[in-house]
LOLUM-896556 format. One line per 8 residues: their letters; for each residue x, y, z of N, C-alpha, C, CB. Coordinates in nm, 4 decimals, always signed. Glycine has a CB too. Layout:
BEGIN
a> X,Y,Z,X,Y,Z,X,Y,Z,X,Y,Z  ...;
This chain:
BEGIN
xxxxxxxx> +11.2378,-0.8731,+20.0712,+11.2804,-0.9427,+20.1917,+11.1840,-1.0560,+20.2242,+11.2904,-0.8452,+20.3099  +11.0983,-1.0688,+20.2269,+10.9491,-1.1400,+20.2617,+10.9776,-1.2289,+20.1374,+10.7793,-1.0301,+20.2595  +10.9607,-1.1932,+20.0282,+10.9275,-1.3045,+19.9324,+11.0458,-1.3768,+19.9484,+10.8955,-1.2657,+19.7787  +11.1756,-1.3680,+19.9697,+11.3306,-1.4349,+19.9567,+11.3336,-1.5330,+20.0575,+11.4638,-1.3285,+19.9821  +11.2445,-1.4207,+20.1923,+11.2727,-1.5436,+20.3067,+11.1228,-1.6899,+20.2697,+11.2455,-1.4404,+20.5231  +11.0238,-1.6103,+20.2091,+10.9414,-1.7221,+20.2021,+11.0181,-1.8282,+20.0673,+10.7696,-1.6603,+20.1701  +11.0541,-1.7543,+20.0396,+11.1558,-1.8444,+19.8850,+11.2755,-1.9816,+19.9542,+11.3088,-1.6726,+19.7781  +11.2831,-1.9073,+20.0392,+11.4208,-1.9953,+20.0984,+11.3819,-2.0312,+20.2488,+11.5848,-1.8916,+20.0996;
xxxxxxxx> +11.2766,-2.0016,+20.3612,+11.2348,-2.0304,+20.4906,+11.1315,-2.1298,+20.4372,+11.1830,-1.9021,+20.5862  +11.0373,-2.0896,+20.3577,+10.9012,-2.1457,+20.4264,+10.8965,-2.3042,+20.3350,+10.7330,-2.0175,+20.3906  +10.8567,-2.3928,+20.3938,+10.8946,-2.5555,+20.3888,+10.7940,-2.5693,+20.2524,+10.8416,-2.6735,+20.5581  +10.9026,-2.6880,+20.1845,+10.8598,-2.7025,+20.0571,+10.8831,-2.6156,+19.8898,+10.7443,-2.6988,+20.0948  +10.9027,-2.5503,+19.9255,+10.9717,-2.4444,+19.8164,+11.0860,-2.4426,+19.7975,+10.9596,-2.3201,+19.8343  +11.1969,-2.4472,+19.8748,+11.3212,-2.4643,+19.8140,+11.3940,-2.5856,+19.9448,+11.4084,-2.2877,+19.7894  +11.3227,-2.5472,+20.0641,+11.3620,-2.6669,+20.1847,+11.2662,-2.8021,+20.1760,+11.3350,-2.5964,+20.3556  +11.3137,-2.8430,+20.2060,+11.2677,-3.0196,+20.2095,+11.2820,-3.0200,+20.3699,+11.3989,-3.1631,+20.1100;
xxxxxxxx> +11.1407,-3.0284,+20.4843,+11.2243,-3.1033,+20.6463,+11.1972,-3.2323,+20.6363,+11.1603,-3.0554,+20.8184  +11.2183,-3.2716,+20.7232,+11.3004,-3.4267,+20.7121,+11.1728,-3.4717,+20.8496,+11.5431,-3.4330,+20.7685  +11.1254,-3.3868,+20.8918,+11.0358,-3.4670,+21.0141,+10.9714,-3.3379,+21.0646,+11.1354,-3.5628,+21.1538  +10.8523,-3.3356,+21.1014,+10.7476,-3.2173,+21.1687,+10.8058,-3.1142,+21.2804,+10.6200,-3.2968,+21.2496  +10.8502,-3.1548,+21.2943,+10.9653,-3.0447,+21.3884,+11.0727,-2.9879,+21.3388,+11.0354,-3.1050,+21.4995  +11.0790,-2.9660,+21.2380,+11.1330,-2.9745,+21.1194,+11.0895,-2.8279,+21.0053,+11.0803,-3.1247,+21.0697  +11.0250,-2.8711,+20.9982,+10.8599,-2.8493,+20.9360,+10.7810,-2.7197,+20.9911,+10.7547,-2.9886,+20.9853  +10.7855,-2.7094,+21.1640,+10.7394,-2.6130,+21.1950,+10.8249,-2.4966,+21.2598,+10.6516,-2.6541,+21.2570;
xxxxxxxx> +10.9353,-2.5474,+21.2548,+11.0664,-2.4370,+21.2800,+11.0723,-2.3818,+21.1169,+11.2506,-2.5295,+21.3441  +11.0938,-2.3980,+21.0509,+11.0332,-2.3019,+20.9325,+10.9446,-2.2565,+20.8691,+11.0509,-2.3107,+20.8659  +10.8152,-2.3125,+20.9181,+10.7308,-2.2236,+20.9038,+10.7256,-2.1029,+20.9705,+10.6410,-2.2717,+20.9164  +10.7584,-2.1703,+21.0625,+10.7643,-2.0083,+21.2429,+10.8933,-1.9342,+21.1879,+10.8278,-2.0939,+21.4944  +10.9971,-1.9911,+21.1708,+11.0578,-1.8377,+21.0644,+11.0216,-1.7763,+21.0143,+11.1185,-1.8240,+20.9772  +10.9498,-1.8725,+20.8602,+10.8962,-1.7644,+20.7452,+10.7809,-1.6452,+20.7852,+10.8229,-1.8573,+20.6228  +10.6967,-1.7199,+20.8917,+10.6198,-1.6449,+21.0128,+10.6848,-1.5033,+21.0579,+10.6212,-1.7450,+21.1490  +10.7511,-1.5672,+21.1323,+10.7805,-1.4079,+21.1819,+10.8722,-1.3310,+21.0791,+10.8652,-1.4032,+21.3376;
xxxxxxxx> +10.9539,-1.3567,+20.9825,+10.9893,-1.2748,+20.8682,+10.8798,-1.2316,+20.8065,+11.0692,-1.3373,+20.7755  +10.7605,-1.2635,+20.7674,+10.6568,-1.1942,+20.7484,+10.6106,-1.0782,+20.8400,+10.5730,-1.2780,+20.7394  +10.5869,-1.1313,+20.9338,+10.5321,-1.0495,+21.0294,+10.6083,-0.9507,+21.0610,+10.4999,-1.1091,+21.1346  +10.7937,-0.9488,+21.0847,+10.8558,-0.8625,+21.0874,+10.8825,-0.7607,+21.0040,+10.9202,-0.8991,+21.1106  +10.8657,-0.8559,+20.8045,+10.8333,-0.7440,+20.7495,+10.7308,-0.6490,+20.7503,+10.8393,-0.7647,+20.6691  +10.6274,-0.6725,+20.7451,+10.4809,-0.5810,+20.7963,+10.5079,-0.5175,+20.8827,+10.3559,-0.6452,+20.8474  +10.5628,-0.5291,+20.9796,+10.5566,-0.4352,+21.1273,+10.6961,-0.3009,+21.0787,+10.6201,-0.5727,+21.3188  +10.7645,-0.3325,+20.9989,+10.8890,-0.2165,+20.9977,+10.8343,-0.1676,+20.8765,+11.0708,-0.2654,+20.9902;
xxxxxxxx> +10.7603,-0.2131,+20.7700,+10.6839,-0.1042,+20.7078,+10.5793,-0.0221,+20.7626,+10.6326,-0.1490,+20.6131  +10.4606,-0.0747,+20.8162,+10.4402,+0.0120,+20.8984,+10.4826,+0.0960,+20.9559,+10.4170,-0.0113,+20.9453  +10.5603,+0.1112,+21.0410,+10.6492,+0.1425,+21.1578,+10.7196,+0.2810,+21.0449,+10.7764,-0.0209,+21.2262  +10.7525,+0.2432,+20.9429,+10.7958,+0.3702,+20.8617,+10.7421,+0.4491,+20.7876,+10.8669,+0.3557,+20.7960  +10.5941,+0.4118,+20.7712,+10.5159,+0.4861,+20.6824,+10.4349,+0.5772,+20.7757,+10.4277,+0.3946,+20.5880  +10.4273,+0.5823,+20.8967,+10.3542,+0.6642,+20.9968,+10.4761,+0.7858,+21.0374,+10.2983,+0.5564,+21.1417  +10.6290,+0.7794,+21.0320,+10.6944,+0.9134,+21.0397,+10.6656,+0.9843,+20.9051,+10.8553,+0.9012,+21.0672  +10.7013,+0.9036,+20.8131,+10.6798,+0.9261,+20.6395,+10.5737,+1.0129,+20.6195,+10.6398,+0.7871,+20.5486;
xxxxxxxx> +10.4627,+0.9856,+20.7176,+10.3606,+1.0499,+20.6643,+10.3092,+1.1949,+20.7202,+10.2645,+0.9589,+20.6708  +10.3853,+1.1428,+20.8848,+10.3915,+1.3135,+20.9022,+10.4699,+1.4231,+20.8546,+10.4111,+1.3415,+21.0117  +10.5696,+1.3571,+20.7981,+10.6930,+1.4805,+20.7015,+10.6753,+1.4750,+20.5575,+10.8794,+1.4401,+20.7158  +10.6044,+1.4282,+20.4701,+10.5239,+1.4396,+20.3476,+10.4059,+1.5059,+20.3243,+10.4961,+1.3368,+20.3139  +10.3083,+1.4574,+20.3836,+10.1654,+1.4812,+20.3831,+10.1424,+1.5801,+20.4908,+10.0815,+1.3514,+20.4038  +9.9749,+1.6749,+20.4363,+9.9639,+1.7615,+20.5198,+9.8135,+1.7137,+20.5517,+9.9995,+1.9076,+20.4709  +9.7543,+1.6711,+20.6127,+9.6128,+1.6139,+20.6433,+9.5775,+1.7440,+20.6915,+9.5908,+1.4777,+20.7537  +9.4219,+1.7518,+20.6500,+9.2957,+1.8171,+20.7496,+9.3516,+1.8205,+20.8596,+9.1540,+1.7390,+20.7705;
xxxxxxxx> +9.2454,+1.7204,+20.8730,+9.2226,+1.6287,+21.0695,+9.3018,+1.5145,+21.0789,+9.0411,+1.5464,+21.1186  +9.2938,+1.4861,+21.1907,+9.3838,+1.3922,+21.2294,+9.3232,+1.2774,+21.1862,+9.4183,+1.3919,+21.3682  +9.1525,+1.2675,+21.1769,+9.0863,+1.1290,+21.1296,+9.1563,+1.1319,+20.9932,+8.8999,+1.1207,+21.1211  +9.1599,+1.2496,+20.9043,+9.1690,+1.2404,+20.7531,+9.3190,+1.1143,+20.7673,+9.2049,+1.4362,+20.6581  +9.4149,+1.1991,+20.8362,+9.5542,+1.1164,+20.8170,+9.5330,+0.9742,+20.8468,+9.6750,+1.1681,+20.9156  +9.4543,+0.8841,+20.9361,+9.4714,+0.7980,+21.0216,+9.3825,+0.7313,+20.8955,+9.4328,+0.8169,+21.1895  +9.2314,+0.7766,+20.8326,+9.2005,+0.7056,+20.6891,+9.3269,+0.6553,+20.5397,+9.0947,+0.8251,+20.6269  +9.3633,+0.7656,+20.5567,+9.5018,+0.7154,+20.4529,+9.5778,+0.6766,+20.4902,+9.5737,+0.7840,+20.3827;
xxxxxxxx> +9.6419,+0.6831,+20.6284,+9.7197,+0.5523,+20.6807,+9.6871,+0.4323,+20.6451,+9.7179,+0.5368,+20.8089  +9.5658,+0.4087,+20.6766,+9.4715,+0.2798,+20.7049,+9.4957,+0.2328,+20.5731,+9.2980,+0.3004,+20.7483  +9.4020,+0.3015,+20.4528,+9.4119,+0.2310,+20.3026,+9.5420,+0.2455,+20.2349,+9.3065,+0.2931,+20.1996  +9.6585,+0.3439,+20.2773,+9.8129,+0.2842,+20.2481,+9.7889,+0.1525,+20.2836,+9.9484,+0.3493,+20.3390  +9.8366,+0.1475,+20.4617,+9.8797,-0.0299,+20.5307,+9.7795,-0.1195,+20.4469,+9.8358,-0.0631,+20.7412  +9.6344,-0.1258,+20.4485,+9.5705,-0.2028,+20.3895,+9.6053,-0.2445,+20.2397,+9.4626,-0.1564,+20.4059  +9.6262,-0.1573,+20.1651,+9.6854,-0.2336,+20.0314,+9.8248,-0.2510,+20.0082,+9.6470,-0.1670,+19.9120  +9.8941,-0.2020,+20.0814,+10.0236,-0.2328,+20.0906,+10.0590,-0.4483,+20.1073,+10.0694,-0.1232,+20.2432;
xxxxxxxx> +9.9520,-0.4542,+20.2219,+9.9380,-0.5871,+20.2906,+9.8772,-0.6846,+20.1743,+9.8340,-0.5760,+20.4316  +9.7844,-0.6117,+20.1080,+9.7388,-0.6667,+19.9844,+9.8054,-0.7442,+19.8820,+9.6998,-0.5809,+19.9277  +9.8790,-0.5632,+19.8438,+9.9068,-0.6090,+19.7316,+10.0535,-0.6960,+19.7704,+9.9104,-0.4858,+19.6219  +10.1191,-0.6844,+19.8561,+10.2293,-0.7491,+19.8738,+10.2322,-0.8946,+19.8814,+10.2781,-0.7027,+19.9720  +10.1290,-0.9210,+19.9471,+10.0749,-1.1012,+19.9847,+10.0320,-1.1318,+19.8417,+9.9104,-1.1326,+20.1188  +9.9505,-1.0571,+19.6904,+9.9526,-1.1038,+19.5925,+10.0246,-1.0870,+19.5096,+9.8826,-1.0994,+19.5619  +10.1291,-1.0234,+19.5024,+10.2571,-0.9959,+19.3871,+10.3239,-1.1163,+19.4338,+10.3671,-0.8355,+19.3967  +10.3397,-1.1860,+19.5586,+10.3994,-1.2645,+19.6131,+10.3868,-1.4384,+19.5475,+10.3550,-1.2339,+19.7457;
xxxxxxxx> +10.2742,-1.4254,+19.5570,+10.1952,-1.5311,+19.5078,+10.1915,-1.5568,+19.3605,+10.0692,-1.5104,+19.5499  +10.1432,-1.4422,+19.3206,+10.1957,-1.4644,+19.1587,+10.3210,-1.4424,+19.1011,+10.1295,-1.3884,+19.0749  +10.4353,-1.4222,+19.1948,+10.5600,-1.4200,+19.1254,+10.5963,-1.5890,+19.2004,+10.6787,-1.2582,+19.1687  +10.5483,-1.6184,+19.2524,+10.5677,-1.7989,+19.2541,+10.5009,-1.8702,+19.1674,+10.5229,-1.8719,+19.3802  +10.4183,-1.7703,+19.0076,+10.3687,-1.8705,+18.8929,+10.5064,-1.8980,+18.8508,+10.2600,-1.8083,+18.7623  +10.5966,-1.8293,+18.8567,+10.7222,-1.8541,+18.7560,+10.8142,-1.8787,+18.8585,+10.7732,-1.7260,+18.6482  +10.8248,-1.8993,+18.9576,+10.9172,-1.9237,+19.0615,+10.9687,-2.0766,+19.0527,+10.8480,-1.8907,+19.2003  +11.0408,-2.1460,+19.0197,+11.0936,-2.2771,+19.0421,+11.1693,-2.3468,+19.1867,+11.1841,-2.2791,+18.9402;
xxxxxxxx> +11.0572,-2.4314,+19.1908,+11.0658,-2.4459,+19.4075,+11.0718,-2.6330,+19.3584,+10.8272,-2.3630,+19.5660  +11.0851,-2.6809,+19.5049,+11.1133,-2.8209,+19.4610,+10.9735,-2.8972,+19.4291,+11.1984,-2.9001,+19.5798  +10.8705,-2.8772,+19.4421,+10.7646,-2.9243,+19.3651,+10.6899,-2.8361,+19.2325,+10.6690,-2.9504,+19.4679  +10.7287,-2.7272,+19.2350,+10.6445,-2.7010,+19.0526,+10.8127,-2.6719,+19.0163,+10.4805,-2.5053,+19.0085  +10.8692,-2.8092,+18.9503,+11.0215,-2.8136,+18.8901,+10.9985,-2.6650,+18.7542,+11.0647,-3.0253,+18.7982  +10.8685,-2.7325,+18.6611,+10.8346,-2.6495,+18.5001,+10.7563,-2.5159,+18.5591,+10.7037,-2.7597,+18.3653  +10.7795,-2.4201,+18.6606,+10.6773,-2.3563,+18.6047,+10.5685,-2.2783,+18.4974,+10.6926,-2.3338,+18.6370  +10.4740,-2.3182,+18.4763,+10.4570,-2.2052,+18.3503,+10.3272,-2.1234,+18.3696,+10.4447,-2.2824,+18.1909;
xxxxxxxx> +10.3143,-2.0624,+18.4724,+10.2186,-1.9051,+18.5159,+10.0893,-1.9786,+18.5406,+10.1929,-1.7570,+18.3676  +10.0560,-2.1138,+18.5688,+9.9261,-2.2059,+18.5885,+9.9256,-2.1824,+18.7574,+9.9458,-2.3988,+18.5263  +9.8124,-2.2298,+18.8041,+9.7715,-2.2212,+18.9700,+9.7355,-2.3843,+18.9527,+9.6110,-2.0892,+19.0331  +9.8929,-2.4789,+18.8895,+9.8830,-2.6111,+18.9447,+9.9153,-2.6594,+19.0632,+9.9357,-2.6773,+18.8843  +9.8961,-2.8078,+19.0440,+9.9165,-2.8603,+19.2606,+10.0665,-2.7990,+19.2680,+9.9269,-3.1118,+19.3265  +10.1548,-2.7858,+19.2035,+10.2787,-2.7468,+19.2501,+10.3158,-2.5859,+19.2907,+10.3634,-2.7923,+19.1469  +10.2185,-2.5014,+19.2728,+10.1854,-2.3996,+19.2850,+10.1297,-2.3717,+19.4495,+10.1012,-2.3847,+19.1753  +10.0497,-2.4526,+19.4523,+9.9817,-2.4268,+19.6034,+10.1054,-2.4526,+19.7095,+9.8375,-2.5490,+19.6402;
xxxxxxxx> +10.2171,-2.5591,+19.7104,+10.2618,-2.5605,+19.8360,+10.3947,-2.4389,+19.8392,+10.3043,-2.7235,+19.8728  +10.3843,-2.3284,+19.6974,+10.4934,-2.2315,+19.6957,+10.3859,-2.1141,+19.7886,+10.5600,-2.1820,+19.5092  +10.3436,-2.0659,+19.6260,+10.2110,-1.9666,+19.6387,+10.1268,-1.9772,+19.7412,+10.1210,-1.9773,+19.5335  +10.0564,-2.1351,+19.7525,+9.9456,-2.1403,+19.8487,+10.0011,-2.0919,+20.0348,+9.8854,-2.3206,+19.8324  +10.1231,-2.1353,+20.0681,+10.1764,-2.0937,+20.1557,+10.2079,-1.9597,+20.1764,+10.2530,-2.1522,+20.1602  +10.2425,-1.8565,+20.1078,+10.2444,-1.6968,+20.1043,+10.0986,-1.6774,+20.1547,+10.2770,-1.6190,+19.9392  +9.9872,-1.7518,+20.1540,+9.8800,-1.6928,+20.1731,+9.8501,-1.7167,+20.2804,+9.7956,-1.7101,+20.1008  +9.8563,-1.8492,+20.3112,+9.8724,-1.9219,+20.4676,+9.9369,-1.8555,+20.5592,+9.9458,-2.0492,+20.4734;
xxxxxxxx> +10.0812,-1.8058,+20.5459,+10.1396,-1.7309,+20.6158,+10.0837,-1.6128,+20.6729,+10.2262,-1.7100,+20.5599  +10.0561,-1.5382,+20.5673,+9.9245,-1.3850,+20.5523,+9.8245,-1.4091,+20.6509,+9.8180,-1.3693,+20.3828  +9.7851,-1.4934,+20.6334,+9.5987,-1.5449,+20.7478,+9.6886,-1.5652,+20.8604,+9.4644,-1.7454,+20.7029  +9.7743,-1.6495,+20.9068,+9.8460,-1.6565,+21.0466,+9.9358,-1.5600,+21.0801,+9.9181,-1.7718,+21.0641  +10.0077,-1.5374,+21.0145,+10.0841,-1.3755,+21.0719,+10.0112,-1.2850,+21.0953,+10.1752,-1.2977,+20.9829  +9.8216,-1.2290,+21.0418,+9.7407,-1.1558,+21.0844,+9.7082,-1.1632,+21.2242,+9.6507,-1.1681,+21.0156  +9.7019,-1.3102,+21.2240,+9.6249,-1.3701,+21.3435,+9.7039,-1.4019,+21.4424,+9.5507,-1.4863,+21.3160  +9.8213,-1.4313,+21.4702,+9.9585,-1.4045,+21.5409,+9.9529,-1.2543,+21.5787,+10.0955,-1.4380,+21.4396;
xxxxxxxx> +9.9985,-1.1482,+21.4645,+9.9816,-1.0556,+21.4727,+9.8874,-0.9473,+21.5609,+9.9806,-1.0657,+21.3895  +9.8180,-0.9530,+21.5248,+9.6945,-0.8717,+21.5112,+9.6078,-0.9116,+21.6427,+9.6121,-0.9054,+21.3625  +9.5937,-1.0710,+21.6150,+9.4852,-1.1057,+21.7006,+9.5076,-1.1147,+21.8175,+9.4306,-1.2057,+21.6758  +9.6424,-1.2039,+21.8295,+9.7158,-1.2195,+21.9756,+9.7729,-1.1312,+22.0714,+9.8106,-1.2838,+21.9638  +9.8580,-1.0495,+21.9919,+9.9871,-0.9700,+22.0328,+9.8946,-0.8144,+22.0667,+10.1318,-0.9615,+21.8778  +9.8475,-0.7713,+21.9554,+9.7447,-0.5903,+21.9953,+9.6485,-0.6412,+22.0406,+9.6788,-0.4647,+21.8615  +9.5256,-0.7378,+22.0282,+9.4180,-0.7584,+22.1062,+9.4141,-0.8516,+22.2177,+9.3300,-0.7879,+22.0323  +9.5394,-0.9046,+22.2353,+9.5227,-0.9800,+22.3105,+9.5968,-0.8775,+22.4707,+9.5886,-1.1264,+22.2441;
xxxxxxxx> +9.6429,-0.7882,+22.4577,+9.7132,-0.7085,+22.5670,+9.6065,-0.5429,+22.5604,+9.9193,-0.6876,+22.5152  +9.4861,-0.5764,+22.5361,+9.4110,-0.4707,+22.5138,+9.3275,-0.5030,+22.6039,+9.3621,-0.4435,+22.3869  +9.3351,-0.6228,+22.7289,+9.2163,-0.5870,+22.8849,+9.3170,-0.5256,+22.9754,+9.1313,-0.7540,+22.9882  +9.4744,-0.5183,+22.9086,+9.5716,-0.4559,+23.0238,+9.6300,-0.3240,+22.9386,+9.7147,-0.5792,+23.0818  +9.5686,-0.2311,+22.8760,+9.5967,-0.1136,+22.8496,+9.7052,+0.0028,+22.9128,+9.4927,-0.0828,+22.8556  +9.6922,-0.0034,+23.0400,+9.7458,+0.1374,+23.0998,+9.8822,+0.0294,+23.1778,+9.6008,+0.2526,+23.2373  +9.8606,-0.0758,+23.1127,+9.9754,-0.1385,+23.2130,+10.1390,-0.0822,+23.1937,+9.9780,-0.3132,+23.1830  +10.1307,-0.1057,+23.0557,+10.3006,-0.0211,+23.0491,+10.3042,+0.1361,+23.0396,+10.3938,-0.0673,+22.8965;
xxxxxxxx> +10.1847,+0.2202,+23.0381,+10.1810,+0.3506,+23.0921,+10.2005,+0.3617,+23.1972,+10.0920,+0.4102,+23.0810  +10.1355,+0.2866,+23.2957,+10.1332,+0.2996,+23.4268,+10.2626,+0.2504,+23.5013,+10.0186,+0.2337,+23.4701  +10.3506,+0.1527,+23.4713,+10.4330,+0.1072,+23.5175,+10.6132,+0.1161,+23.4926,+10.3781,+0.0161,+23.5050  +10.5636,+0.1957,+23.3352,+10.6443,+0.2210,+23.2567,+10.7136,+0.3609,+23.2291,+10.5928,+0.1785,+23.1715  +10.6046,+0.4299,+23.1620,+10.6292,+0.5760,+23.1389,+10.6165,+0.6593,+23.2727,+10.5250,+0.6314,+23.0306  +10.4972,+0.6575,+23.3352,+10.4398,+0.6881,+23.4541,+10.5323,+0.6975,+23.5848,+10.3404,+0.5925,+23.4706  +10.6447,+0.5930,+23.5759,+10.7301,+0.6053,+23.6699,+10.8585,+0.7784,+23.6627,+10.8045,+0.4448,+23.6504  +10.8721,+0.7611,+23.5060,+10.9351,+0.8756,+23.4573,+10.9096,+1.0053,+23.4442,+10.9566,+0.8585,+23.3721;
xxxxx> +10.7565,+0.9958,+23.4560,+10.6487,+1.1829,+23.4477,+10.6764,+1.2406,+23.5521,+10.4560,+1.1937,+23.4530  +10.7346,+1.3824,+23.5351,+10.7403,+1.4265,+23.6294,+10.6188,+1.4748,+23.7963,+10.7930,+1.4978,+23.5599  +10.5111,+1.4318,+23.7128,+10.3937,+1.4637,+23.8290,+10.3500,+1.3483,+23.8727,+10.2645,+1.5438,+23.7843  +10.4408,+1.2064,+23.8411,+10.4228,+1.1286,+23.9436,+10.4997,+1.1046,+24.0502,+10.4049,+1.0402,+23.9069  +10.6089,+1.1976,+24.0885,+10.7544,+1.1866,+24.1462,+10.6343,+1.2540,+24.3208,+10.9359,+1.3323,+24.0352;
């Protein structure tokens, strides 16, 4: 899903924009198709893992969570990249498995995406709503508990 939409969303690989606004409406697609893919894998490997796996402790499970998501993110952002050595986009017309200039605006962008969908991700969205913690407990669930009635 990720590599198809970066195959066919993210600018320069198979789209040509025509002017910077242009340009950044598909990047911000291929963006959040990234990001959306990451978040629903996640999102499925944490039930997955309580009806498969039998952990110790709860730290043990939450370590192999961690180095699943972590190489999952890995390896996905580099299978990505190197299946755009042979990928034919509108600037590397010949590919032939080289990391030439026509390579960087396929490949080099899967990676670009990766560093800003982290940082979108990650940086903005979970750390950035982490000085207001108890806000949707408190306003949210909290309304529904029965020992706040």
């Amino acid at each position: 899903l990720v590599y198809f939409s970066n195959l066919y969303l993210a600018p320069g690989t198979t789209v040509e924009p025509k002017n910077f606004g242009e340009f950044l409406l598909y990047y911000f697609a291929a963006l959040l198709v990234l990001i959306g893919g990451h978040v629903i894998v996640f999102w499925i490997v944490l039930p997955l893992s309580f009806i498969f796996e039998r952990a110790l402790t709860h730290g043990d499970r939450e370590l192999t969570l961690m180095v699943k998501l972590t190489f999952f993110q890995c390896a996905t952002i580099v299978a990505q990249a190197i299946l755009f050595l042979y990928q034919e986009t509108n600037l590397y017309k010949n590919p032939d498995g080289r990391f030439s200039t026509g390579w960087y605006v396929s490949g080099g962008t899967i990676i670009v995406l990766a560093l800003f969908g982290d940082l979108v991700a990650i940086g903005l969205i979970f750390e950035g709503l982490r000085p207001f913690p108890d806000l949707f407990r408190r306003y949210v669930l909290a309304k529904r508990a029965k020992t706040q009635a």
